[in-house]
N, C-alpha and C positions, 0 to 999 in steps of 0.2 A: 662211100656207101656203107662202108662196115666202118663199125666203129668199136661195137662191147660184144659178141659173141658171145656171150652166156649172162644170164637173168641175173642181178643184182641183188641175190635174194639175201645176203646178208644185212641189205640196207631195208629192204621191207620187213625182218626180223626185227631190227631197230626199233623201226615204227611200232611193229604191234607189244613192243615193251612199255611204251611212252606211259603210259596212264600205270602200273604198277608202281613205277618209280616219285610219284605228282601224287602227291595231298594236301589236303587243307590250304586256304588263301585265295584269290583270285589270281586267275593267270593273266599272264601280259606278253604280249610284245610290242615291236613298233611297229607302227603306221606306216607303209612304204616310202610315201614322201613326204611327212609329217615336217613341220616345223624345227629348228635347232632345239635343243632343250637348252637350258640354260646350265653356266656354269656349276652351280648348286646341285642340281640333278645329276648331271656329270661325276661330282667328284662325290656322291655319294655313297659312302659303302656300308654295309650292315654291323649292328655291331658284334661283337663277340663271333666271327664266323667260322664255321665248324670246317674247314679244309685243310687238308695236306698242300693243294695245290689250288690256290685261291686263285690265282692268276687267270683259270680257267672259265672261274662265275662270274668272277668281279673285276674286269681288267677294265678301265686304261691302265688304273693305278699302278700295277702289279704286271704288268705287261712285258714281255722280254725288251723291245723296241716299240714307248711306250710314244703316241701323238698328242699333243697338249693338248690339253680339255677335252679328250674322247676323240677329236680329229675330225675333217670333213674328209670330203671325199679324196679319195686317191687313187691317181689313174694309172698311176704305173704297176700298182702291184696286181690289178688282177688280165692287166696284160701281160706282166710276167709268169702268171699262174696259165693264163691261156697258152701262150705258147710252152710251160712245163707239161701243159695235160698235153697235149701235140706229140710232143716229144716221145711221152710215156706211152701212147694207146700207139703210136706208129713202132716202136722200136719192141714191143710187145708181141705187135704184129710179124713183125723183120723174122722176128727170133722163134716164131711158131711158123715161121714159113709160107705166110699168106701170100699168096701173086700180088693180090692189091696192095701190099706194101714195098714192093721194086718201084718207086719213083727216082724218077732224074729230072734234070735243066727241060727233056724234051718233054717227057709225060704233065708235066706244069703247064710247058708252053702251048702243046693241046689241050689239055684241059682248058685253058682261057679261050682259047680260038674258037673249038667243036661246038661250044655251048653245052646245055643239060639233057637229062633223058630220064623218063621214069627205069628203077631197076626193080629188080624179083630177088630180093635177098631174103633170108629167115623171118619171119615173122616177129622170131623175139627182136631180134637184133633192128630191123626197123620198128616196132611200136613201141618196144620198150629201152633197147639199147643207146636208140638217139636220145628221146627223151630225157632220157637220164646220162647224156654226154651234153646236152645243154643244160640241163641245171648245174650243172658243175661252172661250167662258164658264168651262168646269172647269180649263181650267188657268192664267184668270187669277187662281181663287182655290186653285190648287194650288201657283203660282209665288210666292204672299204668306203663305204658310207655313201653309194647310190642311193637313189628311190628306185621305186621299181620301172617308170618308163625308163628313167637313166641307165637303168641295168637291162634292156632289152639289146640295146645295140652291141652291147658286148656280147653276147647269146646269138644275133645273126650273124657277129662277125665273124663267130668261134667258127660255126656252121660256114661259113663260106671259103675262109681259109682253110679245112679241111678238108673240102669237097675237091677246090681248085689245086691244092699245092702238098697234099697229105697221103693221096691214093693215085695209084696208075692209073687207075679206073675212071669213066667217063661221068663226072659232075651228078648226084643226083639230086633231082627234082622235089619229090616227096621225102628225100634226107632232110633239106633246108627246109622243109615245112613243118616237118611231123621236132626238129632239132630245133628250132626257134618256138612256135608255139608252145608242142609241150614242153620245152625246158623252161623256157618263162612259169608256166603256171604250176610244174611239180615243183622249180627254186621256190618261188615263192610260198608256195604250203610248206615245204622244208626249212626254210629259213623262218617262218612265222613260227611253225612247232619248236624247232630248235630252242627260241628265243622265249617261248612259253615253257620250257621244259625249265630252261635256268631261273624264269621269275617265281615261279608259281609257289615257292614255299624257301624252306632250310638252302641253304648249298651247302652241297654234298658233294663229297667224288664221285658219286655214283648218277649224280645227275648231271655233271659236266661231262663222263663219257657217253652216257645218252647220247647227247647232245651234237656230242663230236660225230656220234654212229649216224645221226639223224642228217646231218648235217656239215661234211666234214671237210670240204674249206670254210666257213664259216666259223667251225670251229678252228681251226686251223690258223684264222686270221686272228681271230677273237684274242687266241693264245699266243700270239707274236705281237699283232698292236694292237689290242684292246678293241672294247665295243664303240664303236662308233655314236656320236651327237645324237642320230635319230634312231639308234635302238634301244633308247630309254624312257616311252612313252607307254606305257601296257596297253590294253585292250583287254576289257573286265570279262568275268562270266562266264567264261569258257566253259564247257561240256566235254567231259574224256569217259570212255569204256574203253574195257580189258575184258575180251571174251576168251575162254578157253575151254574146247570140250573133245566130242567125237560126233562124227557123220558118217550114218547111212547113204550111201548109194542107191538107189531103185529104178526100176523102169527106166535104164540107159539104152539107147537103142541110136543105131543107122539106118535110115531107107534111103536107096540107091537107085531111083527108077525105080518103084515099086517092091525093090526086091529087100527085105526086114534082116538087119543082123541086129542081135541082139549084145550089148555089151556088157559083159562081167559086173557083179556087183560086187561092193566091198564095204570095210571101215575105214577112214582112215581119222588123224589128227586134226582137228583144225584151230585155229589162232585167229584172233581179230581184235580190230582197235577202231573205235568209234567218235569222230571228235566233231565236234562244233565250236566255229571258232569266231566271236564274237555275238552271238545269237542275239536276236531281239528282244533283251529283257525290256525292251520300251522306255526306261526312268530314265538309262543314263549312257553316252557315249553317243558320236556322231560318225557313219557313214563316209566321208568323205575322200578316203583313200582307196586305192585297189586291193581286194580284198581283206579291207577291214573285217569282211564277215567271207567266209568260207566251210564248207564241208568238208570229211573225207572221211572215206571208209577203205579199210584196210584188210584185206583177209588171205586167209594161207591155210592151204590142205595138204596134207602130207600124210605117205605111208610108204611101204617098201620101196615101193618103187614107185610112186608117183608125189610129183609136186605141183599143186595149182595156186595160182596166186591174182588176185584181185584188188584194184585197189581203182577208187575214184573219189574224183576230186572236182570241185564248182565253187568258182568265187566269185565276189561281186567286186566290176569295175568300176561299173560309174550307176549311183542311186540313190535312192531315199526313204526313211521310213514314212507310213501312211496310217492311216486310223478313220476307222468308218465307227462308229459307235462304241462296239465293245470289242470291234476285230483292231488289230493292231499289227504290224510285219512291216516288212522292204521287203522291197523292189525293184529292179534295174537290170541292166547289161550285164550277162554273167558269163567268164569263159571258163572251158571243164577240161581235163584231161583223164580221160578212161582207160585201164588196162585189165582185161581178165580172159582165163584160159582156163572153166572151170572143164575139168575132164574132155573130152573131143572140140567143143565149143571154144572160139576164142573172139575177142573182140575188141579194139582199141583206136580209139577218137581223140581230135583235141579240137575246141566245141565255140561256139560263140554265138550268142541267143538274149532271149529275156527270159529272165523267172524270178520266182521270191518265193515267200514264206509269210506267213499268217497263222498267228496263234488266236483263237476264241475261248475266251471262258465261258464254262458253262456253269460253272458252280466256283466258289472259293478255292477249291484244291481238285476240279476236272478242269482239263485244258484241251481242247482238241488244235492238236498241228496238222495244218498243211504247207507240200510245197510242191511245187509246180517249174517246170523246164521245157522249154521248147528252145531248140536251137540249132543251125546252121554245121555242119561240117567240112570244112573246107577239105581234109584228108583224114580217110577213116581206112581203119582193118576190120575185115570182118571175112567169118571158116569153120571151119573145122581141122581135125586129123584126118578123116578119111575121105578120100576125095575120087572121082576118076583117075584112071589110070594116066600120066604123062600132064596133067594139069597142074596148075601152083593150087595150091591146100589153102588158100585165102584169097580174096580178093581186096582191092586196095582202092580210093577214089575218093569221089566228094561223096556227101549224102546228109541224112539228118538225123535226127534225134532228141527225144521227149523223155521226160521222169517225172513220175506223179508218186508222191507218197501223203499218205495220211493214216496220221496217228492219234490217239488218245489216252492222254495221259493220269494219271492220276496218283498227284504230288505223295510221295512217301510209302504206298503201295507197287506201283509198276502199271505198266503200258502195254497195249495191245495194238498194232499197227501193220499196213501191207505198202510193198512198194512196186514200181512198175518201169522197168526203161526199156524202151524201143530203139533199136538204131536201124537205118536202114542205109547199107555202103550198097553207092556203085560200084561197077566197074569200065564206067566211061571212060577213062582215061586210057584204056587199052580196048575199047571196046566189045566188053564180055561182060553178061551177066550181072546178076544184083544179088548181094545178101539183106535180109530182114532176121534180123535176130531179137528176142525176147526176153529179156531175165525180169522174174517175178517172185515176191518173198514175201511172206506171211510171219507174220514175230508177235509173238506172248511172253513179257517177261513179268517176275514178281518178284519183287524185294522180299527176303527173307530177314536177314538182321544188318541192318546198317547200311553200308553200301554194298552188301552183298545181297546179290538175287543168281534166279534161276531163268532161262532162256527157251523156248521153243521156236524151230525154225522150219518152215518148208520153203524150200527153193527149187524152182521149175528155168529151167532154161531151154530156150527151143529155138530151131535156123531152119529158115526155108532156104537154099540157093540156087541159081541158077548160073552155069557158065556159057551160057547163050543157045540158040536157038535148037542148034544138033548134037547137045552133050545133055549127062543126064541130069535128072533133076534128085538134089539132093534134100533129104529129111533129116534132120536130127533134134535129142532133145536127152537129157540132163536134169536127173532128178536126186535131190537130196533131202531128208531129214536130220537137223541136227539139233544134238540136248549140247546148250552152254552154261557153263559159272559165270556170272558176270561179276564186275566191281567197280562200280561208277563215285562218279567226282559229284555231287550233289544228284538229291533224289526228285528233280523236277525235272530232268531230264531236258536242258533247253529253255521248259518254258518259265513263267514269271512265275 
C-alpha cells in the first residue's frame, strides 16, 4: 500500500526545465515498438561532439558495458532493477520505522491466501507515489529495449510482488491499479521526453543530466549499455514551453453545509512546461505506435509554505489521422494520467477514452486548434483539505472524465485559448458519496521578440462533494490570476 510517502517533486522540477535546456532542430524519440533500425543508424554518432561524458548522449558506442549494435531487448536487467527498487523503498521503509515494513515467511503467506482490499492511505502516496513507483519499473524494461506493450508486464508485475511479498499489510486493490496504469502512461511520456531531450539538438552535459533527472533508470541504462535498436527512430515537430512567473490567489473559499470560510489569499511562484509531442503537422510521420503523439502539461506553485503541483498527461494508443476538407487531426483510443493539488483542491485519475485534435485554417498564418476528451476512469481521486470532521479528505473509485480545449492561433504573433476538464470520482467502492470537480483556464499569450512572449492566465477551480446521505455537503473553489514569461520551441505553437 505505501510505497513513496512524500511528492517527487524534484522529478517534476526536472520536467518543467525540459524546454530551457532544447533549441533549435527537430525533436525525436522512438516509437514504442517501432521496427529494429538498422546497423547504420545504430552505429551513428555525430561529428565533432561537444561532451566530457559522451557516453551519456551517444552510447552503445561509448557505453561502460556496451551490446552489439545497440542490443535488443534484455530481460534480466530490468528484473534486476525491479527487484533493486524492492529492496531500496522496503529497507527505507525498515529504517524510518514503518509497521508495514515488518514482513516475514508468515505475512507473505497471508498476503496470498486473504486476497485484496481497497485501503485509505495519503492521497499523495496513492495518486501520486504509485504512479511514479511504476514508471520506474516501465521504463526500466522500456530503457532495455521493450516496446511499450512489452514493458507493461514488467509494471504489473512490479505492482504485485510488492503488494504480496513487500508489506505486512493486506494486498491493495486500487495500489495494483492506480501502479500499473499510471506507471505505464507517466514511463512512457518520461521515457519519450527523456529521449527527446538527448535528440533535439547539440549534446551537452547539460542535456544528458536532464535527461537522467527526467528519467533515471533510463538514464541509468542508457549510461551502462547504451540506447537500445528502437530508440533511434525520432518523431518530428515537437512543441515545448517554459513558463515562469507569479500567481495571485483570489476568491478561495470553503462552504461546509452552507456554512462559508473563507481562505487566505496570497502570491506565490509558479513554473510550467508545456509540450506536444508529435502534433499533427499533417505532411509527415505516421500514428502507428502508442503514443506516438501525446500531451503534457506540467506545473508548480510554490511559496513559503505552500507547494502545489500539477501535471497531466494523454496519449494516443491506437488511431489515425483524418481530413475533412480544410480540417485535418487524429483520432483514436487515448489513456491519460492526471495529478493536481492546486491549493485545498486535489484530483488524480488514470483514464481510457477517445479523443483527438483538429487544427482548421483559417487564413495562411491563423489556425484555430481543437481538442476534445471523453473518457472512462477506472480509478480516480478526487477532495479537498478540508473535510468533515473523522472522514478521509478524498474520496477514491471509478468515474469519468472530459477536456475540451480550444485555441487560436496566430503563427509568429501568439494565441488566445480556454480550457475545460471535468472529472467526476465516485465513491462506490466503499459506498460513500461523489466528487465532481472542475478546472477551467483562460490564456493570452503574445510573442514579444523571438520565442520570447508574455502570458496571461485565469484559473478557476471548483468541487461539489458529497460523503453520502447524513454527512455534510461540501463546497469549494480555487481561484488564481497569473502573469507568465514564456519561451517556446517554434512560433506556431503545434499547428502547421
Amino acid at each position: 500500500m505505501h510505497a513513496m510517502n512524500s511528492l517527487p517533486v524534484h522529478r517534476v522540477s526536472g520536467l518543467l526545465l525540459v524546454f530551457a535546456l532544447v533549441s533549435g532542430g527537430d525533436a525525436g524519440a522512438a516509437p514504442a515498438d517501432a521496427p529494429l533500425a538498422s546497423k547504420e543508424c545504430v552505429e551513428a554518432v555525430p561529428a565533432e561532439p561537444r561532451l566530457l561524458v559522451p557516453e551519456l548522449v551517444h552510447p552503445p558506442r561509448r557505453a561502460i558495458w556496451n551490446a552489439p549494435d545497440g542490443g535488443g531487448r534484455n530481460f534480466v536487467v530490468p528484473i534486476v532493477e525491479m527487484g533493486a527498487f524492492h529492496a531500496i523503498f522496503w529497507g527505507t521503509a525498515k529504517l524510518l520505522g514503518k509497521p508495514y515494513a515488518d514482513i516475514s515467511l508468515e505475512t507473505m503467506r497471508r498476503n496470498v491466501a486473504d486476497g485484496w482490499e481497497w485501503d485509505e492511505d495519503a492521497f499523495a502516496t496513492n495518486a501520486l507515489g504509485h504512479p511514479y513507483q511504476g514508471s520506474l519499473a516501465y521504463t526500466a524494461a522500456r530503457s532495455s529495449g521493450f516496446g511499450f506493450w512489452g514493458s507493461v508486464p514488467f509494471t504489473v508485475a512490479s505492482s504485485v510482488l510488492w503488494e504480496l511479498f513487500m508489506e505486512s499489510e493486506t494486498p491493495s486493490t486500487n495500489d495494483l491499479i492506480t501502479t500499473s496504469i499510471g506507471g505505464v502512461v507517466l514511463g512512457e511520456v518520461l521515457h519519450r521526453t527523456a529521449l527527446a531531450i538527448l535528440d533535439e539538438g547539440e549534446p551537452t552535459v547539460a542535456r544528458s543530466v536532464l535527461s537522467l533527472l527526467v528519467e533515471p533508470v533510463g538514464g541509468i541504462n542508457r549510461y551502462l549499455f547504451g540506447r537500445r535498436k528502437n530508440d533511434f527512430l525520432p518523431v518530428q515537430g515537437n512543441f515545448l514551453q517554459l513558463m515562469a512567473g507569479f500567481t495571485s490567489n483570489v476568491d478561495n473559499y470553503n462552504d461546509i453545509d452552507g456554512t462559508r470560510f473563507d481562505v487566505p489569499n496570497k502570491m506565490e511562484g509558479h513554473l510550467g512546461v508545456e509540450m506536444v509531442y508529435g502534433p499533427p503537422l499533417l505532411t509527415t510521420g505516421d500514428y502507428d505506435q502508442p503514443f506516438d503523439y501525446f500531451t503534457l502539461t506540467a506545473r508548480m506553485g510554490f511559496s513559503r509554505d505552500t507547494l502545489t503541483v500539477g501535471f497531466f498527461s494523454r496519449g494516443l494508443l491506437y488511431g489515425d489521422r483524418f481530413k475533412f476538407r480544410s480540417i485535418s487531426g487524429l483520432w483514436g483510443l487515448m489513456a491519460g494520467y492526471d495529478f493536481a493539488n492546486p491549493n485545498t483542491l486535489r484530483v488524480s485519475t488514470v483514464s481510457l477514452g477517445i479523443g483527438g485534435v483538429a487544427q482548421v485554417p483559417l487564413t495562411s498564418q491563423l489556425t484555430l486548434d481543437v481538442t476534445a476528451n471523453m473518457a472512462g476512469v477506472p480509478f480516480g481521486h478526487g477532495g479537498g483539505l478540508t473535510s468533515p470532521e473523522s472522514a478521509r479528505d478524498y474520496h477514491f473509485g471509478p468515474g469519468a472524465q472530459s477536456a475540451f480545449e480550444l485555441g487560436l492561433v496566430r503563427r509568429g504573433v501568439g494565441r488566445v485559448g480556454v480550457s475545460v476538464r471535468n472529472y467526476l470520482i465516485s465513491g462506490a467502492f466503499l459506498g460513500e458519496g461523489v466528487e465532481l470537480i472542475t478546472y477551467a483556464t483562460a490564456r493570452a499569450e503574445l510573442l514579444l521578440a523571438g520565442q520570447h512572449g508574455v502570458a496571461l492566465e485565469a484559473f478557476v477551480a471548483n468541487r461539489a462533494g458529497e460523503f453520502g446521505s447524513d454527512s455534510d455537503a461540501i463546497r469549494q473553489r480555487a481561484t488564481q490570476i497569473r502573469l507568465l514569461w514564456t519561451v517556446s520551441k517554434g512560433t506556431g505553437f503545434g499547428t502547421r
